[in-house]
Each structure stands twice: as C-alpha cells, then as structure tokens.
C-alpha positions as CSV (number, residue, x, y, z in Angstrom):
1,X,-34.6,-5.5,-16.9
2,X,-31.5,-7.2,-17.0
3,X,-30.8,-7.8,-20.7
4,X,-30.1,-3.9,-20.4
5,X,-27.2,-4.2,-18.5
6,X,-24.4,-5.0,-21.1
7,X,-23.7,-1.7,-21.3
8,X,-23.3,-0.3,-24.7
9,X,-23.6,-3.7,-26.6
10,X,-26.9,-3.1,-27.2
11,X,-27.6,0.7,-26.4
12,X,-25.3,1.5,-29.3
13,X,-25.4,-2.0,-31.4
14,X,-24.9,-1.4,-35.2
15,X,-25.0,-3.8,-38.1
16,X,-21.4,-5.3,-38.4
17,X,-22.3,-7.8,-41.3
18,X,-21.9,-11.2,-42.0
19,X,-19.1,-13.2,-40.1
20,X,-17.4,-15.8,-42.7
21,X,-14.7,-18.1,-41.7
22,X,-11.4,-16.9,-43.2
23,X,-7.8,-18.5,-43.4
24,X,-5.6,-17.8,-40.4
25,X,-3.3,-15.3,-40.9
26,X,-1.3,-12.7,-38.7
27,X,-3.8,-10.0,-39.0
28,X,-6.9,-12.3,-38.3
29,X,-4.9,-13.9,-34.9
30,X,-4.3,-10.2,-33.9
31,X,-7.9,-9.1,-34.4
32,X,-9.4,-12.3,-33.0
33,X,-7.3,-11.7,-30.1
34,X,-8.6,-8.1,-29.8
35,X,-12.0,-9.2,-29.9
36,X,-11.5,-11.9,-27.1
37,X,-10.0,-9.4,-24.7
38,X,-13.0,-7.0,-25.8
39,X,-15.3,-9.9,-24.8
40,X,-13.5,-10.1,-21.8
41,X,-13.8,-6.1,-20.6
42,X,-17.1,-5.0,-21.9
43,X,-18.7,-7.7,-19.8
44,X,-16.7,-7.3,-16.6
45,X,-17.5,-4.3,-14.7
46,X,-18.8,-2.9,-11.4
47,X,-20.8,0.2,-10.2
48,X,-18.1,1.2,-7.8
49,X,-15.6,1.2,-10.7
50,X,-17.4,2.2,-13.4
51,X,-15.0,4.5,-14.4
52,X,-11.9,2.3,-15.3
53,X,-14.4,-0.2,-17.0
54,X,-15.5,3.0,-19.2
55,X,-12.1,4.0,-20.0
56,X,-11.0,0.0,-21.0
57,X,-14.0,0.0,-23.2
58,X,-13.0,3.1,-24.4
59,X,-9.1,2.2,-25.2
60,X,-10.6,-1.0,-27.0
61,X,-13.1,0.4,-29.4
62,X,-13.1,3.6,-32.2
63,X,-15.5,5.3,-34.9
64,X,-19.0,4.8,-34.4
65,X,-18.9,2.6,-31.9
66,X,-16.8,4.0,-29.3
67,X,-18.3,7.3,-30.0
68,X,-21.6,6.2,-29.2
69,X,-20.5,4.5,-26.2
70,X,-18.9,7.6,-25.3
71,X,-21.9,9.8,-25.9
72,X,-24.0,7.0,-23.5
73,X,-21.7,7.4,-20.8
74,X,-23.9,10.1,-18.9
75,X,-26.8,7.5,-19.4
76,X,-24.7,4.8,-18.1
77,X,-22.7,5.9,-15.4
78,X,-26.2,7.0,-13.8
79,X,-28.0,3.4,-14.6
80,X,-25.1,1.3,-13.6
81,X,-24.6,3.1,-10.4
82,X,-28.1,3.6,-9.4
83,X,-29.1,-0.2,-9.5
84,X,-25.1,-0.9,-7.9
85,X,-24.5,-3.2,-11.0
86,X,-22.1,-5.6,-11.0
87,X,-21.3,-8.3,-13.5
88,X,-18.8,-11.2,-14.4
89,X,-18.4,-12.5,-17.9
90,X,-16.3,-15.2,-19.6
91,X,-15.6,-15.6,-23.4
92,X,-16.7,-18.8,-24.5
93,X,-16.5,-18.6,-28.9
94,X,-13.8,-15.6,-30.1
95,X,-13.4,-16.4,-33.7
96,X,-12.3,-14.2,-36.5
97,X,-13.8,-13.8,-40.1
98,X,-13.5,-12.1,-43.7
99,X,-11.1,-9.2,-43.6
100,X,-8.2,-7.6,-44.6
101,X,-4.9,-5.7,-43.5
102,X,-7.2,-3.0,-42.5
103,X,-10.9,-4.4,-41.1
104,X,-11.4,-7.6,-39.8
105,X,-14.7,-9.3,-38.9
106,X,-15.3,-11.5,-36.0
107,X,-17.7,-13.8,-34.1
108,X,-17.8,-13.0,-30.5
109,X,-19.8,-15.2,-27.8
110,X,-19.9,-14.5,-24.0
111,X,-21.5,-15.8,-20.5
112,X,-22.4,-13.1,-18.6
113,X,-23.7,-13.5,-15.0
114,X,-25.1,-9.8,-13.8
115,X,-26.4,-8.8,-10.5
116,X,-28.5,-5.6,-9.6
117,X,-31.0,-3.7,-7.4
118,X,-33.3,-4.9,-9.9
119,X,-32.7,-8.3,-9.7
120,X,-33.1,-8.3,-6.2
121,X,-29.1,-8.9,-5.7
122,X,-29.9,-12.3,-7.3
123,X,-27.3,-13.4,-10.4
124,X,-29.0,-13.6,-13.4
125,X,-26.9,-15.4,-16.3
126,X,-27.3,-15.0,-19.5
127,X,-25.1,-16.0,-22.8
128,X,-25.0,-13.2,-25.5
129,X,-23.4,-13.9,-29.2
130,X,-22.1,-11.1,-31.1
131,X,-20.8,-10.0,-34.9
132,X,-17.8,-7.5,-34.4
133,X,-16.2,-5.7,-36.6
134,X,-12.7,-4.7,-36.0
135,X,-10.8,-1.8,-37.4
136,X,-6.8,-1.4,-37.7
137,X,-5.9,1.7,-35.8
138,X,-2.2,1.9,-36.1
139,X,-0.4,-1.3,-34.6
140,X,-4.1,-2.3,-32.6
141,X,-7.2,-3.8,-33.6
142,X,-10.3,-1.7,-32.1
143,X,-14.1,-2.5,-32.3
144,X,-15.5,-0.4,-34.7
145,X,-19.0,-2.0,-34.6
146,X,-21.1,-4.9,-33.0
147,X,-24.3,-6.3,-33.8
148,X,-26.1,-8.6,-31.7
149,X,-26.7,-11.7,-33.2
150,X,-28.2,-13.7,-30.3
C-alpha cells in the first residue's frame, strides 16, 4: 500500500506533543531549519540507494527515534528494494514551536510523490503533516520523535 512507504515516519511514529507557535529566537531558526532539511531527506530516497538515504536519516535523527529507525532497517532495506521504491518529496510548512535551549518542537508538512512495483510504476502523491520533536545534540538539532498528525 503506498501510505507505507515513508519509511520510518510511520513504522516507528511516537507521540511528539502539541506544536505551539513560539517567539523566533536563535534556537527555534536552528531547529526549524533542522526539521526542514529532515523533511527534505526522509522523503527523498531510492531503492538503488537505499543505503546513503538510511545513513542521512540516521545523521539527522537520535534517541528513540533514530533507534527505532535503525532497528527497522533490516525490514526496510528488504521492502524498499523489493518493490524498487522510489520517491520525491518537497517541504511545503517547516515551522517551529514551544521549546527551549535544549528540545524544540516543530510542525513539519511535506508532498511526497512515491512510485513502486506496487503501484504499478504509477506516481502516487500524497501530502503528509507531521509534529516533531527536536533534540539539542551538541551544536545540531536531531529528530528525537515524530507523530503523524495528518
């Protein structure tokens, strides 16, 4: 089925809370930044590359999240491969919520246009909306969680 193919997003989707705006500070531009460019690799990826796509999801995310992902990657590298997956996505809402100097939330929406063995090689588009929650791992903001708020 092709909701299934944002990997990880919703294989390993925890709750990430409320988003609430939040005045614009250095910390929130950073993290909102982060989250865009998450937007931007975890719905970009194809089967014959799988492997750099993993490892930029990877370097973006930490804790329960990344871990998750990382324990799914057997799962997905099998999935993604077998139906010769291939998707392009665009960010289209990257704002950033309540936070601090050490978590930050964030509201995260993308286009994704995916295109599968199962789909019969025909795109199928869909537009997915996401609460993230960032964490502060030394000088980089990292997706700690994501819920799916579609």
């Amino acid at each position: 089925m092709y909701r299934a193919m944002l990997p990880a997003t919703l294989l390993v989707a925890a709750s990430a809370g409320l988003v609430v705006p939040a005045t614009a500070t250095a910390d929130d531009d950073r993290a909102r930044t982060a989250a865009c460019d998450f937007g931007r690799e975890v719905t970009n990826y194809d089967y014959s590359e799988i492997e750099g796509y993993f490892q930029r999801v990877l370097d973006r995310t930490t804790g329960g999240f990344h871990d998750n992902f990382r324990d799914a990657l057997p799962t997905l590298r099998t999935k993604l491969a077998g139906l010769h997956a291939h998707s392009n996505g665009n960010v289209v809402e990257c704002t950033s919520g309540a936070g601090d100097d050490a978590q930050q939330a964030a509201r995260l929406v993308v286009n994704q246009t995916v295109v599968t063995d199962e789909t019969g090689r025909e795109p199928r588009a869909g537009v997915w909306a996401f609460a993230l929650t960032l964490n502060r791992v030394g000088d980089s903001w990292l997706v700690s969680d994501l819920q799916n708020t579609e």
